[in-house]
C-alpha positions, 0 to 999 in steps of 0.5 A: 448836353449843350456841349454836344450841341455846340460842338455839332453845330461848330462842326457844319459848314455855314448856309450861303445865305448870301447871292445863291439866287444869283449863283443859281440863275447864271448857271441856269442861264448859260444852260439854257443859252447853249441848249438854245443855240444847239436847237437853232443850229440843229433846225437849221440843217436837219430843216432848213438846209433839205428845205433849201435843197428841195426848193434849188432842186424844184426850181432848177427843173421848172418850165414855166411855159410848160406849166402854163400850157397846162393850166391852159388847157385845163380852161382856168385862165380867163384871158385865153381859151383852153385851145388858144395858141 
């Protein structure tokens, strides 16, 4: 029997015993980076490129004096009466 037990175990490989943490944690680590750069370059252009796009847009059609005149004539402004000119 003991001759069936060495022979068993001479026919398995050896455990690593030795820098397997190490081993697990770098692949773990350049996975985690690269979903890490996938998500900020994913939110860059699904939200902060339209974010972009929708403030150039609003801006570009903005008249401050028309605003203003609004606000006026709404009586929120302390300074000037609603039908000041």
């Amino acid at each position: 029997m003991s001759d069936a037990v060495a022979s068993s175990s001479n026919s398995l490989p050896r455990p690593q015993l030795k820098g397997r943490h190490a081993k697990f944690m770098t692949k773990h680590l350049a996975i985690s980076i690269g979903f890490a750069l996938a998500s900020v370059y994913l939110t860059k252009v699904f939200v902060n490129d339209k974010r972009k796009a929708a403030y150039a847009e609003y801006y570009k059609n903005y008249d401050i004096e028309e605003n203003f005149n609004r606000i006026r004539k709404l009586g929120l402004f302390e300074s000037c009466g609603p039908d000041d000119e």
